[in-house]
Jmol script that loads the backbone (N, CA, C; Angstrom):
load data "model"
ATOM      1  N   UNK A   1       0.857  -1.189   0.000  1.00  0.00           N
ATOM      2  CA  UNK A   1       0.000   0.000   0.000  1.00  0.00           C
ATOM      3  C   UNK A   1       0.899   1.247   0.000  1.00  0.00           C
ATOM      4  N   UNK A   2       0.452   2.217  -0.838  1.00  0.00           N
ATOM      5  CA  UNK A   2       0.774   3.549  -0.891  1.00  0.00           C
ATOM      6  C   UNK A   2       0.859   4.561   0.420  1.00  0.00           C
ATOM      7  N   UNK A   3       1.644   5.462   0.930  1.00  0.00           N
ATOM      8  CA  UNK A   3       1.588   6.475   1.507  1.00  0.00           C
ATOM      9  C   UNK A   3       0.801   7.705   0.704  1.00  0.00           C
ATOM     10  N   UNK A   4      -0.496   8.156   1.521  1.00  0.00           N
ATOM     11  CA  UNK A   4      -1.076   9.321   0.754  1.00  0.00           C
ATOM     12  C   UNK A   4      -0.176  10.304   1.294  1.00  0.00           C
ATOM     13  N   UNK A   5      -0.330  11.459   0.498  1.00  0.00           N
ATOM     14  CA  UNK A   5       0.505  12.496   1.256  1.00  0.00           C
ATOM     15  C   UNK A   5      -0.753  13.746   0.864  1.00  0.00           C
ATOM     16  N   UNK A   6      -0.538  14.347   2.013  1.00  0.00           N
ATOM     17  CA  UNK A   6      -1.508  15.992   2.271  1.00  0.00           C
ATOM     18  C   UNK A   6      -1.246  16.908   1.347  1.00  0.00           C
ATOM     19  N   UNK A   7      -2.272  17.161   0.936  1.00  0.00           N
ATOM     20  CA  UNK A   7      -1.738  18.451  -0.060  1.00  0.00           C
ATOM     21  C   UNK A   7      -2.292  19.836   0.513  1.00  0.00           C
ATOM     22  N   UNK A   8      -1.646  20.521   0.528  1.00  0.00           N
ATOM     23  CA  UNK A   8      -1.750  22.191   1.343  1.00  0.00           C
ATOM     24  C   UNK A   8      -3.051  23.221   0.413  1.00  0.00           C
ATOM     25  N   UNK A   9      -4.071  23.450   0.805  1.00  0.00           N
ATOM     26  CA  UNK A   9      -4.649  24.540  -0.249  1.00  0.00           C
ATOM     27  C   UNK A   9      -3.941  25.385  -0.679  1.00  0.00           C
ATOM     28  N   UNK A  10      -4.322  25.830  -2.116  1.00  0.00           N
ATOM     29  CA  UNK A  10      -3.571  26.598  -2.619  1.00  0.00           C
ATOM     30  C   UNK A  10      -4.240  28.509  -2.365  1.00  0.00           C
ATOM     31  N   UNK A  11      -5.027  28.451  -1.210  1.00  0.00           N
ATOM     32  CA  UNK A  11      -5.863  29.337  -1.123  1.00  0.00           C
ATOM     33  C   UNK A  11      -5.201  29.755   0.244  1.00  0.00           C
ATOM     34  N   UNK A  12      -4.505  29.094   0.941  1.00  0.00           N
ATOM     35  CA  UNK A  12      -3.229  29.168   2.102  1.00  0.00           C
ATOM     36  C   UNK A  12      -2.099  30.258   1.769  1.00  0.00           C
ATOM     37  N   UNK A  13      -1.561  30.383   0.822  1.00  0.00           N
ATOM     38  CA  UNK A  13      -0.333  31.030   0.807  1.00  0.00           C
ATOM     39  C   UNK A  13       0.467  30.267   1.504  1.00  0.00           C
ATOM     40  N   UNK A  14       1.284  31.125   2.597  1.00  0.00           N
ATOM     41  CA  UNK A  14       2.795  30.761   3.199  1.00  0.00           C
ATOM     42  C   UNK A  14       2.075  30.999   4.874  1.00  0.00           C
ATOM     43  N   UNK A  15       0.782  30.609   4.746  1.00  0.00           N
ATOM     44  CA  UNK A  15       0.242  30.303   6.430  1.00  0.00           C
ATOM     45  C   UNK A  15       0.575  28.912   6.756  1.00  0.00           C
ATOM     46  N   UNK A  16       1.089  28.860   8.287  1.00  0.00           N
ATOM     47  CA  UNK A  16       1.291  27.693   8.483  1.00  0.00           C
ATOM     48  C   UNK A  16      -0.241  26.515   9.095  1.00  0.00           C
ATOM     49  N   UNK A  17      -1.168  27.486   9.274  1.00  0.00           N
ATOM     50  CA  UNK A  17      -2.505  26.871   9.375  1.00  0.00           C
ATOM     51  C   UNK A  17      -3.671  27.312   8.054  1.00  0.00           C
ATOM     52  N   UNK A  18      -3.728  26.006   7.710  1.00  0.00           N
ATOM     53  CA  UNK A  18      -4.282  25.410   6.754  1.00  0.00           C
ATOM     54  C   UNK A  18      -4.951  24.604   6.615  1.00  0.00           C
ATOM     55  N   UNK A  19      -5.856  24.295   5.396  1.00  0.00           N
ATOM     56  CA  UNK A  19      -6.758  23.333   5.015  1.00  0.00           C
ATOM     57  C   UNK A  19      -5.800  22.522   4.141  1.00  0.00           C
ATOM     58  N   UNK A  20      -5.627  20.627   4.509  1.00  0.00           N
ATOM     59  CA  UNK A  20      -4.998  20.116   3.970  1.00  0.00           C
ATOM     60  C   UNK A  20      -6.119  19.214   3.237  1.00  0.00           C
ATOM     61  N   UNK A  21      -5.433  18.394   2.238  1.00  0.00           N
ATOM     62  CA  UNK A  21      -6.315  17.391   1.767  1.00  0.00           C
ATOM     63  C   UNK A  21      -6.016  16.178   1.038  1.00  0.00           C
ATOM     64  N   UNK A  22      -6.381  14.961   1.215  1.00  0.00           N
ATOM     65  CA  UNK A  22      -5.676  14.347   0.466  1.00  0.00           C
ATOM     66  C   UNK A  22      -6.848  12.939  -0.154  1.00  0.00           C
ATOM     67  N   UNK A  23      -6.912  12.541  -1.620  1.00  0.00           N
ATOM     68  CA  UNK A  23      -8.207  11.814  -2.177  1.00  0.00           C
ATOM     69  C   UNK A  23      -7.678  10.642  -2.166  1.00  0.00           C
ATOM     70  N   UNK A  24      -8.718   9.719  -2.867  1.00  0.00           N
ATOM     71  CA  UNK A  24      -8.237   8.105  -3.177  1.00  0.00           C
ATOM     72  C   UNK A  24      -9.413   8.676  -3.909  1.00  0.00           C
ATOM     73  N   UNK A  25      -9.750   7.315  -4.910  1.00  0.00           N
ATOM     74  CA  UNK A  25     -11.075   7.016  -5.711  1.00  0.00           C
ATOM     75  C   UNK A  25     -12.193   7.461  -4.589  1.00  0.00           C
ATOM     76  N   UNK A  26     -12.450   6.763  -3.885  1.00  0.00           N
ATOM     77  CA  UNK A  26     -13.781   6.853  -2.969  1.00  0.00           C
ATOM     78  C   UNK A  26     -13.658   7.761  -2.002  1.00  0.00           C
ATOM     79  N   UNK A  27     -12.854   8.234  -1.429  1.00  0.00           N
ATOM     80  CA  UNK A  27     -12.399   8.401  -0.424  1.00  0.00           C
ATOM     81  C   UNK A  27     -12.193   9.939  -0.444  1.00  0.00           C
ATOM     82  N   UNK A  28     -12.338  11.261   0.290  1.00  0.00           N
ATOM     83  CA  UNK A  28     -11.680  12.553   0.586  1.00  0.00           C
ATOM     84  C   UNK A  28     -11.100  12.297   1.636  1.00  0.00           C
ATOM     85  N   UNK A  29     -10.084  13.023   2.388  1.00  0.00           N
ATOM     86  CA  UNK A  29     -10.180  13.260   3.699  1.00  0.00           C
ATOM     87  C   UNK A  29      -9.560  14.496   4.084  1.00  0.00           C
ATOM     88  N   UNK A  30     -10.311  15.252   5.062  1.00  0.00           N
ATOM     89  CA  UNK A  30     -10.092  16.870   4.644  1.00  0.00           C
ATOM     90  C   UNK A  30      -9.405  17.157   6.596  1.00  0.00           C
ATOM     91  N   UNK A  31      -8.502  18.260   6.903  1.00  0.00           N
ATOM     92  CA  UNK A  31      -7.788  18.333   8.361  1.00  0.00           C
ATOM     93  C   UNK A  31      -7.463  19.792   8.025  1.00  0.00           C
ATOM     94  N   UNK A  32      -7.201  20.503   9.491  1.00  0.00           N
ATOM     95  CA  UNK A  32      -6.378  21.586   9.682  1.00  0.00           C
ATOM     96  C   UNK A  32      -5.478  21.368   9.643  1.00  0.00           C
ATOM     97  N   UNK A  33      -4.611  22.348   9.302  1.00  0.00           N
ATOM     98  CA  UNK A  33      -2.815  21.765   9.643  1.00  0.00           C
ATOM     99  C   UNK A  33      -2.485  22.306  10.923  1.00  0.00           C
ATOM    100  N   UNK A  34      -3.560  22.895  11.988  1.00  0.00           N
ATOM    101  CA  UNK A  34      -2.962  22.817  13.653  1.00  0.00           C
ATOM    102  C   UNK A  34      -3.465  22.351  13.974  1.00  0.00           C
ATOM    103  N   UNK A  35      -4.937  20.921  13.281  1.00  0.00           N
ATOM    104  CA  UNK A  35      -5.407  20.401  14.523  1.00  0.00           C
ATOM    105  C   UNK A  35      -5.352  18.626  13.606  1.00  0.00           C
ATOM    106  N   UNK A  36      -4.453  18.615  13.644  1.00  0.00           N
ATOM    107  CA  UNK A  36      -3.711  17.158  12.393  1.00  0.00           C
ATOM    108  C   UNK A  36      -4.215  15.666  12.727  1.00  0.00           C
ATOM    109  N   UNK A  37      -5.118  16.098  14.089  1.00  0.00           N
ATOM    110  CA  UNK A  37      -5.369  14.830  14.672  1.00  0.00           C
ATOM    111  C   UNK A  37      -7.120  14.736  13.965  1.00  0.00           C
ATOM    112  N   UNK A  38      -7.184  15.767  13.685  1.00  0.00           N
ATOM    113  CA  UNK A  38      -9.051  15.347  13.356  1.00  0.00           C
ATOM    114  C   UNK A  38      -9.186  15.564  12.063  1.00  0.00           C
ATOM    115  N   UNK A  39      -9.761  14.624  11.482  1.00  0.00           N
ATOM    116  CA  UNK A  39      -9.439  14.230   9.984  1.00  0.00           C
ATOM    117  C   UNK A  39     -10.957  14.160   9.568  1.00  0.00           C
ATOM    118  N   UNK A  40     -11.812  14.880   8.508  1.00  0.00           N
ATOM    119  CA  UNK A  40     -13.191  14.658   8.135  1.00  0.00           C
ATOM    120  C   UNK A  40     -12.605  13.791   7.120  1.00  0.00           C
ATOM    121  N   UNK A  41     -14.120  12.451   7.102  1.00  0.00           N
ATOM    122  CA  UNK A  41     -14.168  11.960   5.710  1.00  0.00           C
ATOM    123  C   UNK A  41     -15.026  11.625   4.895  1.00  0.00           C
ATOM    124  N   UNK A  42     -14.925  11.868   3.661  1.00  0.00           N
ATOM    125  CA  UNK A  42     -16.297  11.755   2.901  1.00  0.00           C
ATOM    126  C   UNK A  42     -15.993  11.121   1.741  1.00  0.00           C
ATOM    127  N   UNK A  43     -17.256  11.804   0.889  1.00  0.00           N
ATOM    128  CA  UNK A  43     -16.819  11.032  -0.660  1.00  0.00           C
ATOM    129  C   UNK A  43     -16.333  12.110  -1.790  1.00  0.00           C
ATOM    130  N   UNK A  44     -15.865  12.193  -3.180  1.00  0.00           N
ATOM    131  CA  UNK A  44     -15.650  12.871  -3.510  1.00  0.00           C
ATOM    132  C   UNK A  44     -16.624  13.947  -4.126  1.00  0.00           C
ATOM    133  N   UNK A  45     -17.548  12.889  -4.187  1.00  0.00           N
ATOM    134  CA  UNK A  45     -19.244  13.247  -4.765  1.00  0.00           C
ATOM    135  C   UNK A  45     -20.135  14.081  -4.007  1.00  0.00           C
ATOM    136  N   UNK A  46     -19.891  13.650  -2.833  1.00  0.00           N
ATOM    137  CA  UNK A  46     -20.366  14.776  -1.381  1.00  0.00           C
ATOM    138  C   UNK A  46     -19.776  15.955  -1.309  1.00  0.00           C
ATOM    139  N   UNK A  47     -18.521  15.719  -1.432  1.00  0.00           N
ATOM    140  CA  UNK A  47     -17.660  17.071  -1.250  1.00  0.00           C
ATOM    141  C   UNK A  47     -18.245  18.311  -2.493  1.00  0.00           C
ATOM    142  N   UNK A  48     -18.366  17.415  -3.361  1.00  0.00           N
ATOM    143  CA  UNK A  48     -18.345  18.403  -4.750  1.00  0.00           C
ATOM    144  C   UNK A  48     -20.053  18.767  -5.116  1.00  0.00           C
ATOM    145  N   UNK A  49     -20.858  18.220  -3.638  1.00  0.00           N
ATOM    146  CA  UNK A  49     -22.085  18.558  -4.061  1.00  0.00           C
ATOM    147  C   UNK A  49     -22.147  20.035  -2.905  1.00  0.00           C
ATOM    148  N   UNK A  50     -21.124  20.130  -1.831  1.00  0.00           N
ATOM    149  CA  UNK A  50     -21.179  20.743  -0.857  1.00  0.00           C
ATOM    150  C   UNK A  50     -20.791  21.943  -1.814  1.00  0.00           C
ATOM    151  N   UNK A  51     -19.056  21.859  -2.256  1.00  0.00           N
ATOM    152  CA  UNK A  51     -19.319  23.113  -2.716  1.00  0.00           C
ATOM    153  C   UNK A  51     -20.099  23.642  -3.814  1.00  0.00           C
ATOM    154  N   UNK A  52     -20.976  22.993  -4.775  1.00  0.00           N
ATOM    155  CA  UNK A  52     -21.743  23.507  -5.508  1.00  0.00           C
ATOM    156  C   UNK A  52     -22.321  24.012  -4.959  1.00  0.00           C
ATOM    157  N   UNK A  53     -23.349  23.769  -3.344  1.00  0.00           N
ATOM    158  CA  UNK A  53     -23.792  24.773  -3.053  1.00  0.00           C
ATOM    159  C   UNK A  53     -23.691  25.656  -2.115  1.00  0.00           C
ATOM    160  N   UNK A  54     -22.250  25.729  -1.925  1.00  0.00           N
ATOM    161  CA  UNK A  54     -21.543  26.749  -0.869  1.00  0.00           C
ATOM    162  C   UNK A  54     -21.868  28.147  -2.274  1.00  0.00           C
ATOM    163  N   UNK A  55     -21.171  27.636  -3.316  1.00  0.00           N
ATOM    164  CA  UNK A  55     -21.385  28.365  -4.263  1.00  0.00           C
ATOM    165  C   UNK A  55     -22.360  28.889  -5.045  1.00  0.00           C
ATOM    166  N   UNK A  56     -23.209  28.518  -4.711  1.00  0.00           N
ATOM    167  CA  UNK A  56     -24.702  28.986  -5.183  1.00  0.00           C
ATOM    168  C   UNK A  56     -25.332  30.025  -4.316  1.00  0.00           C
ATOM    169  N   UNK A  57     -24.599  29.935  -3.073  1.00  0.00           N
ATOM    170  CA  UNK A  57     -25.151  31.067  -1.939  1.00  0.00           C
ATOM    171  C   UNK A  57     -26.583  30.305  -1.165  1.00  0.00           C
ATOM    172  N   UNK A  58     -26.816  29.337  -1.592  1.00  0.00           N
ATOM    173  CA  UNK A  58     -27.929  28.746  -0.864  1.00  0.00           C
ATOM    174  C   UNK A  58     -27.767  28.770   0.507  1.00  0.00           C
ATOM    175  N   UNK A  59     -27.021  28.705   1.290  1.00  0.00           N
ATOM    176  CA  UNK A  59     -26.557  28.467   2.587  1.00  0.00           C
ATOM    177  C   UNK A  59     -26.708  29.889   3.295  1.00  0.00           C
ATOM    178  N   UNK A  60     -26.416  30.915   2.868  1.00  0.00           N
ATOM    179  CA  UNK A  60     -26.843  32.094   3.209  1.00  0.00           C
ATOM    180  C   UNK A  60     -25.722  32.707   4.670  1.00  0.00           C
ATOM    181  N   UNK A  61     -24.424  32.182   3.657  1.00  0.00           N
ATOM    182  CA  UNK A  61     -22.948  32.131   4.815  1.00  0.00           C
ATOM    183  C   UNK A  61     -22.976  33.664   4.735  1.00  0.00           C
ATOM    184  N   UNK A  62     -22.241  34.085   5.829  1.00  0.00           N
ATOM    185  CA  UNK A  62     -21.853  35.240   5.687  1.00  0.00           C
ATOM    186  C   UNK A  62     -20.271  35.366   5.046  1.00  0.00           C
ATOM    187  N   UNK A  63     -20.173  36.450   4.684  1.00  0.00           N
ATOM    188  CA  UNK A  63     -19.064  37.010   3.302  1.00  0.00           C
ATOM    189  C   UNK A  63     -17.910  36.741   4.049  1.00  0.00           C
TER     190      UNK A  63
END
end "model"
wireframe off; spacefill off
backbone 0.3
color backbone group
Protein backbone atom coordinates (compact mmCIF):
# COMPACT_ATOMS: atom_id res chain seq x y z
CA UNK A 1 0.00 0.00 0.00
CA UNK A 2 0.77 3.55 -0.89
CA UNK A 3 1.59 6.48 1.51
CA UNK A 4 -1.08 9.32 0.75
CA UNK A 5 0.50 12.50 1.26
CA UNK A 6 -1.51 15.99 2.27
CA UNK A 7 -1.74 18.45 -0.06
CA UNK A 8 -1.75 22.19 1.34
CA UNK A 9 -4.65 24.54 -0.25
CA UNK A 10 -3.57 26.60 -2.62
CA UNK A 11 -5.86 29.34 -1.12
CA UNK A 12 -3.23 29.17 2.10
CA UNK A 13 -0.33 31.03 0.81
CA UNK A 14 2.80 30.76 3.20
CA UNK A 15 0.24 30.30 6.43
CA UNK A 16 1.29 27.69 8.48
CA UNK A 17 -2.51 26.87 9.38
CA UNK A 18 -4.28 25.41 6.75
CA UNK A 19 -6.76 23.33 5.02
CA UNK A 20 -5.00 20.12 3.97
CA UNK A 21 -6.31 17.39 1.77
CA UNK A 22 -5.68 14.35 0.47
CA UNK A 23 -8.21 11.81 -2.18
CA UNK A 24 -8.24 8.10 -3.18
CA UNK A 25 -11.08 7.02 -5.71
CA UNK A 26 -13.78 6.85 -2.97
CA UNK A 27 -12.40 8.40 -0.42
CA UNK A 28 -11.68 12.55 0.59
CA UNK A 29 -10.18 13.26 3.70
CA UNK A 30 -10.09 16.87 4.64
CA UNK A 31 -7.79 18.33 8.36
CA UNK A 32 -6.38 21.59 9.68
CA UNK A 33 -2.82 21.77 9.64
CA UNK A 34 -2.96 22.82 13.65
CA UNK A 35 -5.41 20.40 14.52
CA UNK A 36 -3.71 17.16 12.39
CA UNK A 37 -5.37 14.83 14.67
CA UNK A 38 -9.05 15.35 13.36
CA UNK A 39 -9.44 14.23 9.98
CA UNK A 40 -13.19 14.66 8.13
CA UNK A 41 -14.17 11.96 5.71
CA UNK A 42 -16.30 11.76 2.90
CA UNK A 43 -16.82 11.03 -0.66
CA UNK A 44 -15.65 12.87 -3.51
CA UNK A 45 -19.24 13.25 -4.77
CA UNK A 46 -20.37 14.78 -1.38
CA UNK A 47 -17.66 17.07 -1.25
CA UNK A 48 -18.35 18.40 -4.75
CA UNK A 49 -22.09 18.56 -4.06
CA UNK A 50 -21.18 20.74 -0.86
CA UNK A 51 -19.32 23.11 -2.72
CA UNK A 52 -21.74 23.51 -5.51
CA UNK A 53 -23.79 24.77 -3.05
CA UNK A 54 -21.54 26.75 -0.87
CA UNK A 55 -21.38 28.37 -4.26
CA UNK A 56 -24.70 28.99 -5.18
CA UNK A 57 -25.15 31.07 -1.94
CA UNK A 58 -27.93 28.75 -0.86
CA UNK A 59 -26.56 28.47 2.59
CA UNK A 60 -26.84 32.09 3.21
CA UNK A 61 -22.95 32.13 4.82
CA UNK A 62 -21.85 35.24 5.69
CA UNK A 63 -19.06 37.01 3.30
Amino acid sequence: MHERHWQKSSFSGDDSNCVEVRVEVDLLELRESDDSDVILHTTPAAFAGLLTTIKSGELNLPA
